[in-house]
N, CA, C and O atoms as a GROMACS GRO file, in nm:
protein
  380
    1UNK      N    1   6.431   8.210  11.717
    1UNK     CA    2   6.490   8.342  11.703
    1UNK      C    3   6.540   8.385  11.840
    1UNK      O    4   6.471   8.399  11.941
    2UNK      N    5   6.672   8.403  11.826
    2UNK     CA    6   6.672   8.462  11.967
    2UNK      C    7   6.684   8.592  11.973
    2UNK      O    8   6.656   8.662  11.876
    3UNK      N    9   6.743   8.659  12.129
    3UNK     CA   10   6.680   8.799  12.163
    3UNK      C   11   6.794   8.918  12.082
    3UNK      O   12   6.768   9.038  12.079
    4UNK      N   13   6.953   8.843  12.003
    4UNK     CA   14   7.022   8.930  11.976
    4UNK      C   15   6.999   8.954  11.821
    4UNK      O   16   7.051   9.046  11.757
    5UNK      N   17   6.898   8.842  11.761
    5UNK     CA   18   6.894   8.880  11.600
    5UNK      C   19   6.731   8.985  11.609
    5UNK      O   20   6.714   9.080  11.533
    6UNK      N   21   6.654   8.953  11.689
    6UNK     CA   22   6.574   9.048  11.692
    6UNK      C   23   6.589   9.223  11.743
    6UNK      O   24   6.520   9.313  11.695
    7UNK      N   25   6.715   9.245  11.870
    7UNK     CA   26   6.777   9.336  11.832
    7UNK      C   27   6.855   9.410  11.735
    7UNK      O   28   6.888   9.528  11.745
    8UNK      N   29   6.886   9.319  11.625
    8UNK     CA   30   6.994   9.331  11.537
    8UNK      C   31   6.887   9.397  11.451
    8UNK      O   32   6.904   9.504  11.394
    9UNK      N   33   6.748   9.306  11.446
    9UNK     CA   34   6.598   9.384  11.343
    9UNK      C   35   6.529   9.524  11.371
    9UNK      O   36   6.472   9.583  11.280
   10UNK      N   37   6.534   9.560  11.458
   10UNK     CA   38   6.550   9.634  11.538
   10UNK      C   39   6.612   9.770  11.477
   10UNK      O   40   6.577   9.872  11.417
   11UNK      N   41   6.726   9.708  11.530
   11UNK     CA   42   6.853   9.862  11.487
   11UNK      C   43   6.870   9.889  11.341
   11UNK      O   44   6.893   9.999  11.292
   12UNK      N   45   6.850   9.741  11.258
   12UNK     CA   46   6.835   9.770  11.128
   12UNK      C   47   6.721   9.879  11.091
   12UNK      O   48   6.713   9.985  11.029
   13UNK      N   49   6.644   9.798  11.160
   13UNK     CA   50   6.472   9.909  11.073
   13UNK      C   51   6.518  10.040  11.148
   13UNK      O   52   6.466  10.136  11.090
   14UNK      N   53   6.591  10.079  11.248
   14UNK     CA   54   6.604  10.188  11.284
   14UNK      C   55   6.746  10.292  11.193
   14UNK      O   56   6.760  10.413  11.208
   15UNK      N   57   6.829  10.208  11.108
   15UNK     CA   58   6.889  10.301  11.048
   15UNK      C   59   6.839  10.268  10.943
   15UNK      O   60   6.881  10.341  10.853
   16UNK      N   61   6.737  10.161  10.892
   16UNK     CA   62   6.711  10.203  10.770
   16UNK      C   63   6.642  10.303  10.756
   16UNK      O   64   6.635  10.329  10.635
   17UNK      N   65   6.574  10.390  10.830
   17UNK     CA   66   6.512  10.532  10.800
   17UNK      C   67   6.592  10.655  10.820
   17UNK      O   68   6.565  10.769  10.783
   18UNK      N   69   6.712  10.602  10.895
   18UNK     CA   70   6.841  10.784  10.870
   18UNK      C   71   6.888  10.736  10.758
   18UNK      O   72   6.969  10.820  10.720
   19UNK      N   73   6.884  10.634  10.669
   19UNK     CA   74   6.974  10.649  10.518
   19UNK      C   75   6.836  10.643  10.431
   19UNK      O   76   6.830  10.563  10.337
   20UNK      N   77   6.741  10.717  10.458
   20UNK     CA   78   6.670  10.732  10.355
   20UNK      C   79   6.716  10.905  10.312
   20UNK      O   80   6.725  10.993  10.397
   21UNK      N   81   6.736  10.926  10.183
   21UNK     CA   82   6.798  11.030  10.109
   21UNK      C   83   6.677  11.154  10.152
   21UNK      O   84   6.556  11.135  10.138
   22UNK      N   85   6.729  11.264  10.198
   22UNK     CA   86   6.668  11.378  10.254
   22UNK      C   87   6.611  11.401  10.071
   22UNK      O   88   6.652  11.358   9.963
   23UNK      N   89   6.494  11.495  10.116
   23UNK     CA   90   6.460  11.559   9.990
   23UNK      C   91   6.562  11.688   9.945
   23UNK      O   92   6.582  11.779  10.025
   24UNK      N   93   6.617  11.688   9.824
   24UNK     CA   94   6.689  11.776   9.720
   24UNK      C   95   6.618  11.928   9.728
   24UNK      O   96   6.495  11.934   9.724
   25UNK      N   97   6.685  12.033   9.737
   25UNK     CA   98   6.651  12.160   9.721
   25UNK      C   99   6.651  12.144   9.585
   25UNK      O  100   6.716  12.062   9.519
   26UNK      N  101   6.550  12.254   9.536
   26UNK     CA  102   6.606  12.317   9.381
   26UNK      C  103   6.717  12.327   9.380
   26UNK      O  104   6.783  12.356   9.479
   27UNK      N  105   6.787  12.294   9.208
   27UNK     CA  106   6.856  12.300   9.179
   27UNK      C  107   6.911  12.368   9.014
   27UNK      O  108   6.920  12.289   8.920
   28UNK      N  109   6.940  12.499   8.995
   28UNK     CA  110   6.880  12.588   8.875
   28UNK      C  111   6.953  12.497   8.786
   28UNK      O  112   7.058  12.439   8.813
   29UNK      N  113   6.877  12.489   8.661
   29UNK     CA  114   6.925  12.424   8.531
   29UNK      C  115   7.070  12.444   8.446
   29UNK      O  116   7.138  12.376   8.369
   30UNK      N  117   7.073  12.604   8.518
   30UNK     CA  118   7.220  12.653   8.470
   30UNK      C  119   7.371  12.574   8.568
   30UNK      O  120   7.485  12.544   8.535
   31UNK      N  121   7.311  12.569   8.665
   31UNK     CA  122   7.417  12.508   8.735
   31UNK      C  123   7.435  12.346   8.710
   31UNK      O  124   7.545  12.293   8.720
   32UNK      N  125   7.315  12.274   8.676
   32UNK     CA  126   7.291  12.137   8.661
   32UNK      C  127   7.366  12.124   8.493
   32UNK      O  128   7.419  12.014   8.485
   33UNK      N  129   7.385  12.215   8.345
   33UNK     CA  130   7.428  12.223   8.295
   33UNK      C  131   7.614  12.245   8.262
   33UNK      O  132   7.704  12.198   8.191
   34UNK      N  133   7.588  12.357   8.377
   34UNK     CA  134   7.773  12.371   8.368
   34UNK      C  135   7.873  12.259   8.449
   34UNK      O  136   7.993  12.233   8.438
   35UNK      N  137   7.770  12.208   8.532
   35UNK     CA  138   7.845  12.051   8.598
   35UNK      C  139   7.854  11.956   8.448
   35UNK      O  140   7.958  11.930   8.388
   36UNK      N  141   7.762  11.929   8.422
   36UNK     CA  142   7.742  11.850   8.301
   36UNK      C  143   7.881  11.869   8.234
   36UNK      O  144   7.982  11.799   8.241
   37UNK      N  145   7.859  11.983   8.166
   37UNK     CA  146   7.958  12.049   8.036
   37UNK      C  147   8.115  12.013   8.118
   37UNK      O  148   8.224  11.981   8.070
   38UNK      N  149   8.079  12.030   8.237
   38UNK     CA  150   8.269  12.023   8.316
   38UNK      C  151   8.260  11.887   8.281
   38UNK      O  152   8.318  11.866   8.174
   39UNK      N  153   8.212  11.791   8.327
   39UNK     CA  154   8.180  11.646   8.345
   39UNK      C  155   8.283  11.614   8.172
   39UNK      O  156   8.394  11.572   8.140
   40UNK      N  157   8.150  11.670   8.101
   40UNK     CA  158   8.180  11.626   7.918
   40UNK      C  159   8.308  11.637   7.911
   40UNK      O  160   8.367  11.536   7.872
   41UNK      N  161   8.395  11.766   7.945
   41UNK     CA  162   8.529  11.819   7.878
   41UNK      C  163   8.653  11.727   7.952
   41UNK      O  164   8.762  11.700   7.900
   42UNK      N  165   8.603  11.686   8.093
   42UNK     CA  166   8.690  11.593   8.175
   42UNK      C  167   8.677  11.480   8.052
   42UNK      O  168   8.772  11.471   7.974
   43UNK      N  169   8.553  11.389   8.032
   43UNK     CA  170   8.559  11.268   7.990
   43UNK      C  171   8.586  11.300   7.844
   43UNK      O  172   8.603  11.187   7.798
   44UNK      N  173   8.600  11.376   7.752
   44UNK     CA  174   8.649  11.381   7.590
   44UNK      C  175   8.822  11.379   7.636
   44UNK      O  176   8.901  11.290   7.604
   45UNK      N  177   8.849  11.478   7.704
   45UNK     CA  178   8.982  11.451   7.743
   45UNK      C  179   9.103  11.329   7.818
   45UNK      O  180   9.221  11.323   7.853
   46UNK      N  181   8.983  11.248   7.814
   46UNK     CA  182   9.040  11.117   7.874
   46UNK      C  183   9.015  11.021   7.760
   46UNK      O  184   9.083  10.919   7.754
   47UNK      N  185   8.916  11.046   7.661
   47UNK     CA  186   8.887  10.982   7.540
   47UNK      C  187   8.999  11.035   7.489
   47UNK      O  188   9.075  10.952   7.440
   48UNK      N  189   9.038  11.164   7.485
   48UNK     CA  190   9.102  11.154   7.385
   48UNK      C  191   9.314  11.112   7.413
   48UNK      O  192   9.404  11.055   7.352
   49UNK      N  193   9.300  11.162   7.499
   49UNK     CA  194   9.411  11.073   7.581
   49UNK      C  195   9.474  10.929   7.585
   49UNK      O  196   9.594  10.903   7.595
   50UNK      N  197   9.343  10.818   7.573
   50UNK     CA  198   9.338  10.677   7.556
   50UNK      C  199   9.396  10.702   7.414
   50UNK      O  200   9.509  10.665   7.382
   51UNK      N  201   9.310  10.767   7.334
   51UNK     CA  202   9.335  10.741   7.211
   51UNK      C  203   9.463  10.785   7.101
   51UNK      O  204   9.497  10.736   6.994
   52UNK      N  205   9.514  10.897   7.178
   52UNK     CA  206   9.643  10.920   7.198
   52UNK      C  207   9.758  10.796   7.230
   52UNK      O  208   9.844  10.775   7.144
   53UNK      N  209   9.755  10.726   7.339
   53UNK     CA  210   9.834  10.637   7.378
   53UNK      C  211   9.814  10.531   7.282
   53UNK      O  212   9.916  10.475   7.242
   54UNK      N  213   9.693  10.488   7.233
   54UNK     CA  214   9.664  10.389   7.147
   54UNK      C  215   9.761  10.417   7.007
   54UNK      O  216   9.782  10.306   6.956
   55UNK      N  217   9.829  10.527   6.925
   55UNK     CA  218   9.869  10.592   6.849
   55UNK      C  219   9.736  10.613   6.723
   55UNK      O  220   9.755  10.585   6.604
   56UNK      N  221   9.619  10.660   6.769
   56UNK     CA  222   9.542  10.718   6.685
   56UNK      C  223   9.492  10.825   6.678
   56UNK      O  224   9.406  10.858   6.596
   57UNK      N  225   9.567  10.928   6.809
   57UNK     CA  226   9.517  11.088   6.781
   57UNK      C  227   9.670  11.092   6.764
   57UNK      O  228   9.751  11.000   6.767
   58UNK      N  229   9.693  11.279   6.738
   58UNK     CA  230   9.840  11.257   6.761
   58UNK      C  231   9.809  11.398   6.871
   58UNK      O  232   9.709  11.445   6.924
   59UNK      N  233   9.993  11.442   6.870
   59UNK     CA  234  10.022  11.492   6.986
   59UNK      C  235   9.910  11.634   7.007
   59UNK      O  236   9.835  11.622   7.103
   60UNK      N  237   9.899  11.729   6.948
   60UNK     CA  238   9.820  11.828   6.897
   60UNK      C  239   9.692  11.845   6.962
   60UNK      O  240   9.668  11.946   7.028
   61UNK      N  241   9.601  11.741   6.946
   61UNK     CA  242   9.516  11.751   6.973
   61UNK      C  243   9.544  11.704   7.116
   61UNK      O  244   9.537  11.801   7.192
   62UNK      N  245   9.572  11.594   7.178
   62UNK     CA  246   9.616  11.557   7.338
   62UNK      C  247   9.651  11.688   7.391
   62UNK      O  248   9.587  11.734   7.486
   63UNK      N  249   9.773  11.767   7.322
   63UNK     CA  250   9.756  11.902   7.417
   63UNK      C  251   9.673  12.014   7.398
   63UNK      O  252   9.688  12.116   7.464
   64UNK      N  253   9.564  11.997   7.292
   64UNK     CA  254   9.477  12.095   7.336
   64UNK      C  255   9.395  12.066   7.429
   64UNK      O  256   9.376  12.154   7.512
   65UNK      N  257   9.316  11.928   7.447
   65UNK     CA  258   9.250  11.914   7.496
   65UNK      C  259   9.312  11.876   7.693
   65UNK      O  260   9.249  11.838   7.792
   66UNK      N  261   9.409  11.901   7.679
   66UNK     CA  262   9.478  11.881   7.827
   66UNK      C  263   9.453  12.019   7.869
   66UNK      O  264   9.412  12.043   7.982
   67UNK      N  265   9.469  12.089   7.803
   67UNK     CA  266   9.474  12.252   7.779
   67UNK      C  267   9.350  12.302   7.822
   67UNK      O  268   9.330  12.358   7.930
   68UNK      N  269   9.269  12.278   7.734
   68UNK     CA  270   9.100  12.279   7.781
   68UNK      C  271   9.051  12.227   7.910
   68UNK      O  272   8.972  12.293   7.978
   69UNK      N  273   9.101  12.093   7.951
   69UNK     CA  274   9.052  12.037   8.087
   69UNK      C  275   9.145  12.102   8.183
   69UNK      O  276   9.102  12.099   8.298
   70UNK      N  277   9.258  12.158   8.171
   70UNK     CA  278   9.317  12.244   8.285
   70UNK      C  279   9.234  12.388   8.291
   70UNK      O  280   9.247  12.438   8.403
   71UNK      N  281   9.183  12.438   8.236
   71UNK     CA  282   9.103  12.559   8.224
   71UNK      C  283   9.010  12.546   8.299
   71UNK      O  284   8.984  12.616   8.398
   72UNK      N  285   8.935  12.432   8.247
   72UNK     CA  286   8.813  12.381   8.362
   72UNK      C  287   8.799  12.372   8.469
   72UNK      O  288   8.695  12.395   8.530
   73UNK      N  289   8.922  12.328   8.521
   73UNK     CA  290   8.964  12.242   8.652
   73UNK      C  291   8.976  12.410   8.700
   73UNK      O  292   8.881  12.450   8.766
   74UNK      N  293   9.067  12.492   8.676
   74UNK     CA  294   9.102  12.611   8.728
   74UNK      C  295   8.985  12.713   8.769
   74UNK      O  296   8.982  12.810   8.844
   75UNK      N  297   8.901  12.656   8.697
   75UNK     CA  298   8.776  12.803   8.685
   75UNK      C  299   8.674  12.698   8.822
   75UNK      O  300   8.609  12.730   8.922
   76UNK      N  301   8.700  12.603   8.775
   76UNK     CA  302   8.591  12.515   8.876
   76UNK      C  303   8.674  12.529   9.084
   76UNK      O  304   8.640  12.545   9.201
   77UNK      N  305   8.758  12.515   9.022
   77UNK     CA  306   8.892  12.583   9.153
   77UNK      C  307   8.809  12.717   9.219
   77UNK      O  308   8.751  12.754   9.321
   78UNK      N  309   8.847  12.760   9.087
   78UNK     CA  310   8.838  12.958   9.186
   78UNK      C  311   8.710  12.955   9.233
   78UNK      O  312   8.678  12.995   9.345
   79UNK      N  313   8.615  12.895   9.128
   79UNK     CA  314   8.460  12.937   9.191
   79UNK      C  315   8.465  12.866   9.338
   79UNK      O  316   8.422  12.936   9.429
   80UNK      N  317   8.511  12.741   9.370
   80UNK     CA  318   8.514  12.676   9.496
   80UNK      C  319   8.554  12.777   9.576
   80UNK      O  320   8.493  12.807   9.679
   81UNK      N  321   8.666  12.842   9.533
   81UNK     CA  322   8.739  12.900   9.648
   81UNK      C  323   8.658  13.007   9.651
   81UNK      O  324   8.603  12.984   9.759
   82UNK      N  325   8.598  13.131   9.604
   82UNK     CA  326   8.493  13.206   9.593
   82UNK      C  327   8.375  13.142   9.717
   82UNK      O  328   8.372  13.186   9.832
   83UNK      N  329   8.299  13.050   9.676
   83UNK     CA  330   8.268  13.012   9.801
   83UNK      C  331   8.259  12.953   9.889
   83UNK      O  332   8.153  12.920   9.944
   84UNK      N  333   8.402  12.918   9.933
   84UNK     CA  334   8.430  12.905  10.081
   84UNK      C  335   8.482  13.023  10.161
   84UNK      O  336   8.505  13.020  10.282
   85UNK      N  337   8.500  13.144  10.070
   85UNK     CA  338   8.564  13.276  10.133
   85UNK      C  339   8.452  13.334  10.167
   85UNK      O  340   8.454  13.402  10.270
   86UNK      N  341   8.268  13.318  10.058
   86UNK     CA  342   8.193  13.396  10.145
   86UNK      C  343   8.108  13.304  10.254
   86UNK      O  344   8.018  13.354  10.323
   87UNK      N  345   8.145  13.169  10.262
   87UNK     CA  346   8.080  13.090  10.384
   87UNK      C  347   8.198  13.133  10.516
   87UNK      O  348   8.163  13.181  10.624
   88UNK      N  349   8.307  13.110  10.487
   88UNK     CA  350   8.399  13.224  10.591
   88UNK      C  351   8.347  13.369  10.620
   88UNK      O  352   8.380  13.432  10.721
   89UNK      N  353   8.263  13.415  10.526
   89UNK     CA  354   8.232  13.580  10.576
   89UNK      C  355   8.142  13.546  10.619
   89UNK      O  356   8.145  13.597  10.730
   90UNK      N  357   8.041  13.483  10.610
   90UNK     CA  358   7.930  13.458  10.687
   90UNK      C  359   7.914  13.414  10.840
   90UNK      O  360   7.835  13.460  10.923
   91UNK      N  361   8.010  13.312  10.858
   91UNK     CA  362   8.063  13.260  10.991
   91UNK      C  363   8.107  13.396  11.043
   91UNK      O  364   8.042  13.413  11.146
   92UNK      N  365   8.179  13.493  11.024
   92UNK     CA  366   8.222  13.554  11.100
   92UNK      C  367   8.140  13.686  11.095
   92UNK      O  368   8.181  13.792  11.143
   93UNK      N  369   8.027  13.672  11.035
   93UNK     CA  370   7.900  13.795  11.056
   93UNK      C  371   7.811  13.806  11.227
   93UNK      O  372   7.706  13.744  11.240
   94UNK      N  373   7.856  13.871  11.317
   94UNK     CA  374   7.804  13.892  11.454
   94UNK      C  375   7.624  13.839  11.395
   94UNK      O  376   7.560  13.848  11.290
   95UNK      N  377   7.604  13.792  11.511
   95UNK     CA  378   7.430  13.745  11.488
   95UNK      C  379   7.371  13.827  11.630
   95UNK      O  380   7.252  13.824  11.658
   0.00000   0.00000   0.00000
């Protein structure tokens, strides 16, 4: 063994403990749900999309459900932007 693979063991065992995953704050069930539900309405809308192109939905339903996942996307938008405007008010709160 020489002296650069035992450095190499080394630096390994030394980042293998910064990529060990920090412990998770709580996380309320309501919020762990409405990710979910966004998650669901993205992936039915891509189901149903495939299945569209396949010619076994027809047009109707493809645009409701495009309809529905743009809603999502929009509301999931504003709330983002909601808070990054009050992590901006916070930054600029005198300490």
């Amino acid at each position: 063994m020489d002296i650069s693979s035992v450095f190499a063991n080394q630096k390994f065992s030394a980042a293998k403990e910064i990529l060990k995953p920090a412990p998770q704050a709580d996380v309320p069930e309501q919020v762990i749900s409405k990710v979910q539900s966004f998650a669901d309405a993205l992936k039915a809308t891509e189901e149903t999309a495939v299945s569209a192109m396949a010619g076994k939905t027809d047009n109707a339903a493809l645009v409701q459900a495009i309809a529905q996942t743009e809603l999502a996307v929009e509301t999931v938008v504003s709330v983002r932007d909601k808070v990054v405007q009050a992590y901006q008010e916070i930054l600029r709160m005198p300490i």
